[in-house]
C-alpha positions in Angstrom: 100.6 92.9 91.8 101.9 89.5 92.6 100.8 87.1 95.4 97.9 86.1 97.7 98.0 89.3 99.3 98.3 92.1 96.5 98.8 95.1 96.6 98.4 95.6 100.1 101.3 93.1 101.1 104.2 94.6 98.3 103.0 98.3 99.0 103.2 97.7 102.6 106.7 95.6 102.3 108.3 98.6 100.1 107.7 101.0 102.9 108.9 98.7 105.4 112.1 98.4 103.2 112.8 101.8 102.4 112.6 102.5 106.1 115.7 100.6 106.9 117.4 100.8 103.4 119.8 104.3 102.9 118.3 106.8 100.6 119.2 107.4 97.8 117.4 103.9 97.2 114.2 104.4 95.3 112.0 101.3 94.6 109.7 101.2 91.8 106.3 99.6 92.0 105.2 98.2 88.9 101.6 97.5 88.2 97.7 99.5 87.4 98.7 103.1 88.8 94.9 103.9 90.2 95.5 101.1 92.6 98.5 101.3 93.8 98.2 105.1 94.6 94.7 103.8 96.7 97.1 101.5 98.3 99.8 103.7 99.4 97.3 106.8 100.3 95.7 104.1 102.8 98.5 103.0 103.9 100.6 106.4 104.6 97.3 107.9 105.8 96.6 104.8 108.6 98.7 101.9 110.2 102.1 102.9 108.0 101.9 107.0 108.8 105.1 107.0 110.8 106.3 106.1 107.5 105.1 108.5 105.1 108.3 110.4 104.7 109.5 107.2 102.7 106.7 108.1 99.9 109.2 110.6 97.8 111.5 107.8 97.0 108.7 104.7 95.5 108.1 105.2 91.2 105.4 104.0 90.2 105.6 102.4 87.0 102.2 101.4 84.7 101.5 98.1 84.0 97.5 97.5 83.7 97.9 93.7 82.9 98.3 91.5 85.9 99.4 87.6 85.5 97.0 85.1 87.7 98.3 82.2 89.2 96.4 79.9 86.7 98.1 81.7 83.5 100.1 79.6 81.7 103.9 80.6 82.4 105.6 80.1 78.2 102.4 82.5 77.3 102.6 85.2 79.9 105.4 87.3 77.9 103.0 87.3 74.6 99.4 87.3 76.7 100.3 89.9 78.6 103.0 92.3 77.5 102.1 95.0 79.3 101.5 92.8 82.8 103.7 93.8 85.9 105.8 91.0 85.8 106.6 91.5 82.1 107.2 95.4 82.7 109.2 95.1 85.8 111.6 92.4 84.2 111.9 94.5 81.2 113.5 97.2 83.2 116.1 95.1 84.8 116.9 93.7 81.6 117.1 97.7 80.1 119.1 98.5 82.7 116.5 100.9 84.5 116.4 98.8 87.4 118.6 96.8 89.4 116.2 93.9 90.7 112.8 92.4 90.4 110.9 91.2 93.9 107.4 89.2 92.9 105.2 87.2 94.8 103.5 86.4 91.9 103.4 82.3 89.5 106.9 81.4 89.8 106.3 79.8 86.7 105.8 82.8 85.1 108.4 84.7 86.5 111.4 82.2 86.0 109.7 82.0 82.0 109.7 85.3 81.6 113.1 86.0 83.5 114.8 83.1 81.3 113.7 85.4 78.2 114.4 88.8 79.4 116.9 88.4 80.8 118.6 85.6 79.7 120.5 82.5 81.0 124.2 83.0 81.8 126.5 81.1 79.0 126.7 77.3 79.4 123.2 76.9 81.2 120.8 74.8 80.2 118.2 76.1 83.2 117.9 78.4 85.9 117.2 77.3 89.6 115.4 78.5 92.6 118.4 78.9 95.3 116.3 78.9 99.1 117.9 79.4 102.5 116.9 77.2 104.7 117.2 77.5 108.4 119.4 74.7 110.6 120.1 74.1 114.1 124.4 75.4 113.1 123.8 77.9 109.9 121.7 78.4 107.4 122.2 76.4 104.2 121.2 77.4 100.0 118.8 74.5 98.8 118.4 74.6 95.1 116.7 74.1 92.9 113.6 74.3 95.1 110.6 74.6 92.5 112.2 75.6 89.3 112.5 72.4 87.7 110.7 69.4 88.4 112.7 67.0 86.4 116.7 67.7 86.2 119.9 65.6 84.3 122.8 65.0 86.2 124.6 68.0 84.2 121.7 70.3 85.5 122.2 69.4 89.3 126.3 70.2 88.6 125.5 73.2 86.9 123.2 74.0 90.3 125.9 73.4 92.5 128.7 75.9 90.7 125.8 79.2 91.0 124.9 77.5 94.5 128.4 78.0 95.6 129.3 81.4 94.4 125.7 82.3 96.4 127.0 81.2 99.1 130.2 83.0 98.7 128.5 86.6 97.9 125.7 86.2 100.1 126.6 83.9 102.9 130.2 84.8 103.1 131.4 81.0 103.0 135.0 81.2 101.8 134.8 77.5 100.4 131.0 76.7 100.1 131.1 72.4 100.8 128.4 71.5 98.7 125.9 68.2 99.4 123.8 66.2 97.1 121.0 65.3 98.5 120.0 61.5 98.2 118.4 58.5 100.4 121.9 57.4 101.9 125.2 59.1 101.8 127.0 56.4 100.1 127.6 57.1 96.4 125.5 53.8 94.6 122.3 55.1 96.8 119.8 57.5 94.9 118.2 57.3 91.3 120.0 57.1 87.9 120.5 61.2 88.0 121.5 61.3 91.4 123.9 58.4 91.2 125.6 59.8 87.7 125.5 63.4 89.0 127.4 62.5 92.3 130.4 61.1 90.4 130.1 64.5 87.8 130.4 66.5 91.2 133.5 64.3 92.4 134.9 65.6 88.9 134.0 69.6 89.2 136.5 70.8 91.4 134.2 71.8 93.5 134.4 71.0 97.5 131.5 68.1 97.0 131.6 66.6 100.2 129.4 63.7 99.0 125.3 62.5 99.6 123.4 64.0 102.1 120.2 62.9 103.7 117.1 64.4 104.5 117.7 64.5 108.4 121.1 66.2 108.0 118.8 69.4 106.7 117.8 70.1 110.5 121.3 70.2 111.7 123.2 71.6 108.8 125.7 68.9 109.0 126.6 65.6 108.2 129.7 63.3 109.1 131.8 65.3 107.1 131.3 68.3 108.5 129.1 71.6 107.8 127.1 71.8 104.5 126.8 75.3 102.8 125.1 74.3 99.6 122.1 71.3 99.1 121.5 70.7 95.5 118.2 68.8 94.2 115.6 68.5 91.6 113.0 71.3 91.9 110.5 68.3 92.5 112.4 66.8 95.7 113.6 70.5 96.3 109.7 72.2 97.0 108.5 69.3 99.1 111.2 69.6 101.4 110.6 73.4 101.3 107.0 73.4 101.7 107.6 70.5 104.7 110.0 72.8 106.3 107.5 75.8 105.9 104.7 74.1 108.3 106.9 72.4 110.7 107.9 75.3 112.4 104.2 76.6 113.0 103.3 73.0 114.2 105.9 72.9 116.8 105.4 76.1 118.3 101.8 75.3 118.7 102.2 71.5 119.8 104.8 73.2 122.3 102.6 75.8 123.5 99.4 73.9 124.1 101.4 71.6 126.0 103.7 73.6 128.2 101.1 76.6 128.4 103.8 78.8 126.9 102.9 81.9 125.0 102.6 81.5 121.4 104.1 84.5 120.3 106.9 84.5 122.8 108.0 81.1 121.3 107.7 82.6 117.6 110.2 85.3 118.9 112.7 83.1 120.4 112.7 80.8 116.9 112.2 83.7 114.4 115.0 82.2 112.7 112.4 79.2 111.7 110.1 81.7 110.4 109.9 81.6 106.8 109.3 85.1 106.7 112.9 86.3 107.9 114.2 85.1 104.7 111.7 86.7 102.1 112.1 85.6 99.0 114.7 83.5 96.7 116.7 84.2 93.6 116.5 83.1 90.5 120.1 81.8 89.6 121.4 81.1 86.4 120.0 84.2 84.8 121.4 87.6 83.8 119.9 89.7 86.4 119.0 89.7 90.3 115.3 87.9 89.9 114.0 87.5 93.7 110.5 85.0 93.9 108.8 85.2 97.1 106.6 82.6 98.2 102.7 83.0 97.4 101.2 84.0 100.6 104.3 86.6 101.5 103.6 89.1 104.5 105.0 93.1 104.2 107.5 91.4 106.1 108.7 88.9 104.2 108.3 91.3 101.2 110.6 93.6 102.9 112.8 90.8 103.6 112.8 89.9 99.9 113.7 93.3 98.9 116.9 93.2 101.4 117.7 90.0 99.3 118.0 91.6 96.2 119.5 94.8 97.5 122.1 92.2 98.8 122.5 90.1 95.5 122.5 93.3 93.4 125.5 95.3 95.5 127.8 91.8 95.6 127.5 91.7 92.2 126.6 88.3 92.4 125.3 88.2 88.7 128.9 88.9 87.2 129.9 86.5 89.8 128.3 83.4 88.8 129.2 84.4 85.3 132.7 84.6 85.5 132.9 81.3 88.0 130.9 79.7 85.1 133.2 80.7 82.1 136.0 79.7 84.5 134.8 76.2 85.2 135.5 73.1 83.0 132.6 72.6 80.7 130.4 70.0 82.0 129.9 68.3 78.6 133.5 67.6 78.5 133.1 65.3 81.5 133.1 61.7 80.8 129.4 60.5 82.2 130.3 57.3 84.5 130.7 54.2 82.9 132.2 56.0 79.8 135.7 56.6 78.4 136.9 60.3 78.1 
């Protein structure tokens, strides 16, 4: 029941996705059951009828509360118990599911994720991990709207679940992580940024140093290719939301001006289109927790729902958890400027 677009848009996308996704693959949609068996009779019975031998395998799962984008997220959970958001993540976190997919408030969702689900040992927060299109390989951004405000420890702690993503998910064998700042030498940035790049040198991690904002379009830097871009969830969603719209402005500004077809030129860049991509995780917690942005298309629903079949069947979750109980607690790191 989540997004700009609901149901239509998550009904649609689970048919798309269960189209291409082997049987015996069943997804469960979560939410008031009048409605979304009016959505998929529409659906099956008009534009979506070559797909209606996909119907045996959705669940539909009551949930007559639905969270608004104006609820506030720390009151969803005890508001609205019985909302699709709160139902769904209660299944993961039972074990009679395997992943959640909303397009609903992220706020709400990473609240009510960090609850049911719980952060992995030695977290403090989870973080919104984003792939972001480049012109030499896509690279994981995170956090990207989690967090607004982050400690150095936090942005190290980001770049140890960013790297085992990119590991399960992107198959990098050794993930070089960036930090993202206003020069690539290590005294430029703010207080957090500055303290967490020498934390990073420490981590064992391959840190390969500051990154700027115009080595995002490229994908690389002076030192080579960067897998992983770690930032607070403030810096983290403006870039995001830039990199949303500049693809859409191009194409147009391109268009007009060359008297190209539109929709030929969103074809031949559909690896700028936002879409493609779907949704994000939620890393940190103990479960595969996929946001998807707002105003998500079937597409990009589908797309999400690919994402978390992906994060579920790399086992990503016991990934990150082991990687973390393996790593050298960051709070035995000696802050800069301090003795050990």
């Amino acid at each position: 029941m989540g997004g700009d677009f609901a149901p239509q848009a998550p009904v649609a996308g689970a048919l798309l996705a269960l189209a291409e996704l082997p049987a015996p693959l069943e997804i469960q949609l979560v939410g008031p059951t009048a409605v979304i068996e009016s959505q998929l009779a529409a659906l099956v019975a008009g534009e979506f009828a070559l797909l209606a031998h996909v119907r045996d395998r959705i669940i539909i799962v009551e949930a007559p509360d639905v969270v608004s984008m104006t609820d506030k997220p720390a009151a969803v959970l005890r508001s609205k118990p019985n909302s699709s958001m709160s139902v769904g993540l209660r299944r993961v976190a039972e074990g009679h599911a395997d992943a959640f997919v909303s397009a609903g408030n992220t706020g709400a969702q990473m609240a009510a994720s960090t609850v049911l689900l719980k952060l992995h040992a030695g977290l403090t927060r989870p973080a919104i991990g984003t792939i972001f299109p480049t012109a030499h390989q896509p690279v994981l951004v995170l956090d990207s709207g989690a967090n607004v405000d982050c400690s150095a420890l936090e942005l190290v702690q980001f770049a140890r679940i960013g790297a085992t993503y990119a590991q399960d998910l992107l198959g990098r064998s050794a993930p070089a992580i960036g930090l993202l700042s206003i020069g690539e030498e290590p005294e430029k940035g703010n207080a957090v940024v500055k303290e967490a790049h020498q934390l990073l040198l420490q981590s064992g991690l391959n840190f390969i140093g500051n990154v700027e904002g115009r080595d995002m379009a490229t994908g690389t830097c002076d030192r080579g290719p960067i897998d992983v871009v770690v930032c607070d969830g403030f810096v983290g969603n403006v870039l995001l939301k830039f990199y949303e719209a500049l693809a859409p402005t191009l194409i147009g500004m391109v268009a007009s001006h060359a008297g190209l077809d539109r929709r030929e030129l969103r074809r031949g860049l559909h690896q700028l289109d936002a879409d493609e991509y779907g949704g994000a995780p939620l890393l940190g917690v103990n479960g595969v927790s996929i946001i998807s942005h707002g105003k998500s298309s079937p597409k990009a629903i589908k797309n999400a729902i690919r994402v978390a079949q992906r994060a579920h069947d790399s086992d990503m979750t016991a990934h990150i958890r082991r990687r973390l109980a393996e790593s050298v607690p960051e709070s035995n790191i000696a802050p800069p400027g301090t003795a050990a």
